[in-house]
N, C-alpha and C positions, 0 to 999 in steps of 0.2 A: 504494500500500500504506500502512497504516495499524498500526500496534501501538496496541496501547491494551489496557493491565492481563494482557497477557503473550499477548496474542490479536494475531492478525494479519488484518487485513480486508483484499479488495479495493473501494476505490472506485472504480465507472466512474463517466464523463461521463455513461452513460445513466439511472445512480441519481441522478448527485449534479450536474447542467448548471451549475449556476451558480459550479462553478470551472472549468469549460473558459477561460476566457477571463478567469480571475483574475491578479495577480501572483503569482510563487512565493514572491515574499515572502508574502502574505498568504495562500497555501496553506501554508505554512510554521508560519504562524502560531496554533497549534492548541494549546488546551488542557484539561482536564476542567472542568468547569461542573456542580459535585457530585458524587457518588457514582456517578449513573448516566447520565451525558450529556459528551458532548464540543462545544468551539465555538471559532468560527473568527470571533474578534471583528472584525477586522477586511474580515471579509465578512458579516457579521450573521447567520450561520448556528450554527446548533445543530442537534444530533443526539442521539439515544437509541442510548447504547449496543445495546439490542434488537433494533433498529433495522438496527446492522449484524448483530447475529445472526442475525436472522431477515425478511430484507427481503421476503420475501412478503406480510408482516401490514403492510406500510405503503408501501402503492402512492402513486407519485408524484401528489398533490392541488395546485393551487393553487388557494389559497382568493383570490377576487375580492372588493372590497369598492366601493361609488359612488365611491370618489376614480379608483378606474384611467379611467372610460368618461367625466371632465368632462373636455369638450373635443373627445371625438372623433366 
């Protein structure tokens, strides 16, 4: 669970994978990043508050770029 500006979100693992296996420190670690975004600097993530309102309009993408496939 999440508050943020007087709302209460649920984050799952299946929205949100990359803190299953965070520390709680650094799930913990959570702050607004402007007016309309939350971030979890210590795990390099940012969100759009909208984002938890409305998570159907921003299906899970990772974006691939040439550095991930040198090497493999």
């Amino acid at each position: 669970m999440l508050s943020v500006l007087g709302h209460d979100y649920f984050l799952s693992y299946n929205r949100i994978p990359w803190m299953q296996d965070a520390p709680i420190r650094s799930v913990l670690n959570v702050q607004m990043s402007g007016p309309e975004a939350i971030e979890w600097p210590d795990l390099d993530v940012d969100l759009e508050i909208e984002s938890l309102q409305h998570p159907e309009r921003y299906p899970l993408v990772i974006k691939r770029n040439q550095m991930d496939f040198v090497g493999a």
